[in-house]
N, C-alpha and C positions, 0 to 999 in steps of 0.2 A: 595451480594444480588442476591438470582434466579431470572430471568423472565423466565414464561415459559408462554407454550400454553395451553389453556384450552377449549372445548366446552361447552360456558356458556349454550346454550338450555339443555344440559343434565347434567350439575351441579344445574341448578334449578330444572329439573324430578327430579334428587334423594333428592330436599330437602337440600343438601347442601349450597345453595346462594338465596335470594329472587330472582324476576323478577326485581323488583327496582334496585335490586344490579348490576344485569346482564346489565341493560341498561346504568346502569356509568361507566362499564368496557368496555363495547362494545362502547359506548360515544368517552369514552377517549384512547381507539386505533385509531379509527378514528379521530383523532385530529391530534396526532400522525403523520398519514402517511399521512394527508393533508396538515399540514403546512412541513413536510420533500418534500414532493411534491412542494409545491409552491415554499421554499425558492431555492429547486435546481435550478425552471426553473427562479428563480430570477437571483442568482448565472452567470448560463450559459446567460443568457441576459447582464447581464453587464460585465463580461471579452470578449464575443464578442462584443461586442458595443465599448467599450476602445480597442481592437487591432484594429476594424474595421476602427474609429476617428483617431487612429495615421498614420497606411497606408495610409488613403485618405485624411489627411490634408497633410502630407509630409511635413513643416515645422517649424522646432524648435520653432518661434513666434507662427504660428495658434494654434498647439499643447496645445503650454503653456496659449496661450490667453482664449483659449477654456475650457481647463483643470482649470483654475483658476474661469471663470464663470460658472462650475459644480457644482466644490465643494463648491462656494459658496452662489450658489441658493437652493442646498442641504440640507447645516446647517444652512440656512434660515427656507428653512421647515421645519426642525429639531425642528429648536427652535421656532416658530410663526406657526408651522402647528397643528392641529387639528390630529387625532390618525387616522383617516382614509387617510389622505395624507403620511402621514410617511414612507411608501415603496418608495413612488418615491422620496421623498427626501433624502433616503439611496441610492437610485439608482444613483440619481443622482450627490451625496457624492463622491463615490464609481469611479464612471465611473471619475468622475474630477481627484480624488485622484491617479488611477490608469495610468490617462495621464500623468500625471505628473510625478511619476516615472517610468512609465515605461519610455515617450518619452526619457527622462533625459539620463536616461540609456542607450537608442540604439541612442542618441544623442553623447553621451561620445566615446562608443566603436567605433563609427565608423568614428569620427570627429577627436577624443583626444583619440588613441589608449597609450599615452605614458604615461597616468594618470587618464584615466577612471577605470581602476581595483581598488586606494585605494580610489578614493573619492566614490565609490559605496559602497566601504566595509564598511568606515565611514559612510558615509552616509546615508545607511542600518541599520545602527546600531543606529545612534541617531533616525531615525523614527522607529524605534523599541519599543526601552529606551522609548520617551516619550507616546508613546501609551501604552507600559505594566504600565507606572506611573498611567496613566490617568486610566484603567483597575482597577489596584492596591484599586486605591484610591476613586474608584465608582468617580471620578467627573465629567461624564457624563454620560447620560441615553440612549447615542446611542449606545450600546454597539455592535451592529453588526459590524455598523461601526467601530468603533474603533478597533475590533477584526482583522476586512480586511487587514486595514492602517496597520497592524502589520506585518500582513501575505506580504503583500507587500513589507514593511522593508527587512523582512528579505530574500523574496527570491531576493532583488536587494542584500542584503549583501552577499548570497550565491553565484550571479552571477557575481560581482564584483570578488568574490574569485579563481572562478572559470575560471574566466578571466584571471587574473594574472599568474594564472597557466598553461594555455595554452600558453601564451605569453612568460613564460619562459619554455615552452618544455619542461614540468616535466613530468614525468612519474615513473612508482614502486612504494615505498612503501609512499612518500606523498599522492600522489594521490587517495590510500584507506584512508588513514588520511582524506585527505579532505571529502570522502564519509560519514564515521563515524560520521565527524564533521555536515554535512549536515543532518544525519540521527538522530543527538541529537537537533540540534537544528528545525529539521521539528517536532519530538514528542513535542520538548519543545512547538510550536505554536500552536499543536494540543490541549495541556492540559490548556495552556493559554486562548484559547477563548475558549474552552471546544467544539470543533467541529471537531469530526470523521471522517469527512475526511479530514482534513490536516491530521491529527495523521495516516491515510491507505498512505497519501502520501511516507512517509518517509518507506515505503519500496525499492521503486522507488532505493535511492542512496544505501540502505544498500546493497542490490542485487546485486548491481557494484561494491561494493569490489572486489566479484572475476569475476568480470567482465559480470555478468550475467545480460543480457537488453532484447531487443527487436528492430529492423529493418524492416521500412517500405521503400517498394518498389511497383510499380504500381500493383496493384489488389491484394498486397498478405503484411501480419502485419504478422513477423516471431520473433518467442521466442528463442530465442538463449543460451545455456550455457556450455561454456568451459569446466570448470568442475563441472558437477554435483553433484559428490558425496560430494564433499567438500562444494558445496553449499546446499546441503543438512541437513548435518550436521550443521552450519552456521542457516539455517532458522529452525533448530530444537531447537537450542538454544537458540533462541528468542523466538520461541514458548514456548520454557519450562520456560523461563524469564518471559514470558506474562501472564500464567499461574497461577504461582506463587504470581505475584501481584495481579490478579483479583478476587482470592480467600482470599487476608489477606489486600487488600489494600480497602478504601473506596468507593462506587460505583461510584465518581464523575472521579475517576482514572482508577477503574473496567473495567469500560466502554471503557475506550481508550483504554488498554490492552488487553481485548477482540477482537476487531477490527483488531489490529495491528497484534493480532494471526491467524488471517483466513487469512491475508493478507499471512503472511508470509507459511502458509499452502499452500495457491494457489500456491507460487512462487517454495515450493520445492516438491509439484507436478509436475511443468510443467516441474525441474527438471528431477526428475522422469521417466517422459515422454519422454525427450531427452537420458536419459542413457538404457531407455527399446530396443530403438531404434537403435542406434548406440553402445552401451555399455561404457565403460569411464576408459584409461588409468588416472591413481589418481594423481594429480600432474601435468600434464605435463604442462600448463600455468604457474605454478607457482614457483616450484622448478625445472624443465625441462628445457628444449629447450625454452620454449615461443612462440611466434607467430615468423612470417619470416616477415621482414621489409626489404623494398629494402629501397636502399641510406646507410646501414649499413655497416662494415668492413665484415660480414659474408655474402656468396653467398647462392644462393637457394641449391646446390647442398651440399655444407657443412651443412644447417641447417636440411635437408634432412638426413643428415648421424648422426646429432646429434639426431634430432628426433629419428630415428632408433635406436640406440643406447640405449636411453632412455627405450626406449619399451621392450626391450629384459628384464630387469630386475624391471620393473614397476610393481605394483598392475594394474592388469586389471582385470575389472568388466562386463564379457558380458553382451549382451542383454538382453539373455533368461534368466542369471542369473537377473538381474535389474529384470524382468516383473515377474518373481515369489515372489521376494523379496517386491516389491513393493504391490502384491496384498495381503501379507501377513502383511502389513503396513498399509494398508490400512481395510482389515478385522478387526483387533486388534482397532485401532483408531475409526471405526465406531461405536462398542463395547461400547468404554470408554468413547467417548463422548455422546453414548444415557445414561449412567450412568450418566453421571454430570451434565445432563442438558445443556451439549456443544452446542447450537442449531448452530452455524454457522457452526464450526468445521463440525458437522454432515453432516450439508448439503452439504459443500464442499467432504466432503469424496466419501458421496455417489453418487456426482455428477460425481467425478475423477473413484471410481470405474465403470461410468459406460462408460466413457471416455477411459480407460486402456481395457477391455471387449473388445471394438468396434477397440483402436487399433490391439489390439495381433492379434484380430480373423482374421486380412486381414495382418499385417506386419508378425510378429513371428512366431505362428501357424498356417496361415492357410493350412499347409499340414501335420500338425501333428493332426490327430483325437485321436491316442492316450492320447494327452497332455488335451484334454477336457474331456476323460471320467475319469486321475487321478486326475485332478482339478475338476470336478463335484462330483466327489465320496468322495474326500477330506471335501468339501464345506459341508457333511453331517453332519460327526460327529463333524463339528467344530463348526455346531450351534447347535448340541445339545449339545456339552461341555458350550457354552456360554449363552444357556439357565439355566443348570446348574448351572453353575458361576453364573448367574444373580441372582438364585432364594437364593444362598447361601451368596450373599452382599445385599440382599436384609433383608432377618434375621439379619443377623449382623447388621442392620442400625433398624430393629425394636428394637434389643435388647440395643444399643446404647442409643435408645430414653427410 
């Protein structure tokens, strides 16, 4: 199913839609962006209100004392409240429900480091199981909540596992296992309570495969990735996975593939971004050298010589090569997705294009004026080719019909 945008004042001038029409559609977008409004600031209210309760209570009894008369003043309102209470008895659901596992959680890790990792994982797991049953089986009408309580499951299951794994100093190729695993099961919670952003979450662990994150330090949130290129490719193929379902799969699925595509678009932009910059020997994290770790058998001075080594017969990808490469990635993609009705894709595109612009012109070119008049002069015939092309898929889809 398309959504797209339309100017309803100027589909009713031509006679296409009543005014009637126009104000049920115009109605029910703003419905739309009011309740996605309100539940955010719901959302962000009560995972701050539940981390805020467990810091300032600090102990295991207040915690649980507290946590247990939330949630159960909650599904009192739930069940005996009247339709206009029902927010705060989800709130207050929610915020109980959330002390509770969470406290448990950072109760376990930091109390019972020798068996908090599998009683989380089980643990995670059967509050999972019985909320997806309850889900399953409509046998309750709170379904927000119940959706949470899930989402909560399972990221104690994920951080139970996560635990465990750090505690036994794994590293290599579990470690993307574990990401992957993180990354099926945050889609599977996203499609489960039918809510888009868990389903954008699970970019987050897929990214970390090749170890692509982000590091915050005082005044500066920096995007970081080792290797680009490979994660580039990597977020191409989810895209093109994403793609594929949101076109032949049902729009209740659409949807979340949709999402997870611009996600993943962002992420091998800002790739992108980093290989424009620095350029990208291919490999070197991974089939290479790797990072340099002190406490290891290897010295800096030999990982140094390995590095080296490496590089002499690597693919390398400069800079200037990425920043051409990329804006011609980015041209094409803007293209394709004003064809398909891509509206996220696009916007991101043209957001990046104007993001990549603003880098070159001060990192890469700013002393080559050359490089702007055969990319300005380039940029010509390549929208008239794409005018072109448009007006000749354009035919082809009347003749189609």
């Amino acid at each position: 199913m398309m959504q797209a945008i339309a100017d309803t004042e100027r589909l009713v001038e031509d006679g296409i839609i009543t005014s009637e029409q126009a104000k049920t559609i115009e109605t029910r977008a703003r419905e739309a962006m009011v309740y996605l409004a309100i539940n955010s600031i719901l959302c962000l209210g009560i995972v701050a209100a539940t981390g805020g309760f467990i810091a300032w209570l600090g102990t295991p009894a207040s915690v649980a004392g507290l946590g247990l008369f939330a949630l159960g003043l909650g599904v009192l309102i739930l069940s005996y409240g009247t339709e206009m209470y029902r927010m705060f008895g989800a709130a207050s659901a929610l915020i109980g429900a959330g002390m509770l596992i969470g406290g448990a959680s950072l109760e376990l890790m930091d109390k019972y480091e020798g068996i908090a990792g599998p009683i989380m994982i089980v643990s995670g797991l059967i509050v999972a199981a019985a909320t997806a049953w309850l889900m399953k089986h409509e046998l309750n009408s709170a379904r927000f909540v119940t959706g949470a309580i899930l989402v909560m499951g399972l990221a104690m299951h994920l951080v139970g596992l996560a635990f465990v794994l750090d505690q036994g100093d794994v590293t290599g190729v579990p470690i993307s296992l574990f990401y992957l695993y993180a990354t099926a099961v945050t889609i599977g919670a996203g499609w489960l309570t039918d809510v888009r952003l868990v389903t954008s979450l699970a970019i987050a662990p897929f990214a970390q495969v090749l170890n692509t994150g982000t590091i915050y330090f005082h005044a500066a949130y920096v995007f970081y990735s080792p290797e680009p290129t490979l994660s580039i490719i990597q977020m191409s193929l989810l895209i093109a996975a994403c793609t594929w379902v949101s076109a032949r799969w049902p729009e209740r699925t659409a949807r979340h593939a949709r999402v997870l595509a611009v996600m993943a678009f962002i992420v091998a932009n800002l790739c992108a971004l980093v290989g424009s910059l620095w350029g990208d020997f291919v490999g070197e994290t991974v089939w290479g050298p790797g990072y340099f770790r002190y406490g290891t058998d290897m010295s800096w001075e030999e990982w140094l010589a390995a590095q080296s080594t490496f590089r002499e017969t690597a693919l390398f990808l400069s800079a200037n090569l990425y920043s051409v490469l990329w804006a011609v990635a980015l041209a094409a993609l803007i293209f394709w997705a004003a064809n398909k009705s891509q509206r996220g894709l696009f916007n991101a595109a043209i957001t990046f294009g104007g993001i990549h612009a603003y880098t070159q012109l001060f990192e890469s070119f700013s002393d080559e004026p050359l490089a702007y008049v055969i990319g300005g002069i380039a940029a010509i015939p390549l929208a008239w080719g794409m005018w072109r092309l448009n007006i000749w898929m354009a035919g082809g889809r009347d003749l189609a019909h």
